[in-house]
N, C-alpha and C positions, 0 to 999 in steps of 0.2 A: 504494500500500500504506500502509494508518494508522501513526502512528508511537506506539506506550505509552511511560508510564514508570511502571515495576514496581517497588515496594516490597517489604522483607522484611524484618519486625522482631523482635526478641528482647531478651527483657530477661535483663543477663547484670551480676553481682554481680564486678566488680575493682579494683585500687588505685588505674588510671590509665585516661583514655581508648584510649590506646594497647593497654595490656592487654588491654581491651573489645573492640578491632577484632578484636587476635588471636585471643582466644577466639571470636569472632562467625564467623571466618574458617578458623576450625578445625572451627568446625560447621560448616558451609557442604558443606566439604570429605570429612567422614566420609561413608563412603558408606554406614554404619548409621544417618545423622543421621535423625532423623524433620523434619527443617526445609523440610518442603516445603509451606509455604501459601505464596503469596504474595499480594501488595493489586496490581490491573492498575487502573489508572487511566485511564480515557477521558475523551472528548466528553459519553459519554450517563452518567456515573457510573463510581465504585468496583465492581470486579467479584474478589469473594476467591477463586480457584483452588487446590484442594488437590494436589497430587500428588505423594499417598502412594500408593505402589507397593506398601503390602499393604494395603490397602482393594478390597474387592469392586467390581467397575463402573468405569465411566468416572470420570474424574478431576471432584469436588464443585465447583460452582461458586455463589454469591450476587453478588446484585447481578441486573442488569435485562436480564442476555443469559441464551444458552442455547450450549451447545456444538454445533457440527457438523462434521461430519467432510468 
């Protein structure tokens, strides 16, 4: 089984890095967050996956794959 490592970034305006996490970490956690892109990183390329749960259809992907079930 391949192994990723999945990115997820936000820019987020606080006093301290600390602060940053926690707010990062707060969104994360909301379950109204809309913070669902993430960056999957492979062998063959960067692949951004959306998955927003109110978006029509399967979950958006770019980069050089395609989704199968």
């Amino acid at each position: 089984m391949p192994e990723y490592s999945i990115s997820w970034n936000v820019e987020i305006d606080a006093d301290t890095p600390v602060h940053a996490a926690f707010a990062a970490l707060a969104l994360q956690r909301d379950p109204t967050s809309w913070a669902t892109v993430f960056t999957v990183h492979t062998e063959d390329g960067d692949v951004v996956v959306d998955l927003n749960p109110h978006q029509p259809g399967p979950p958006r992907l770019s980069g050089p794959w395609t989704l199968t079930a």
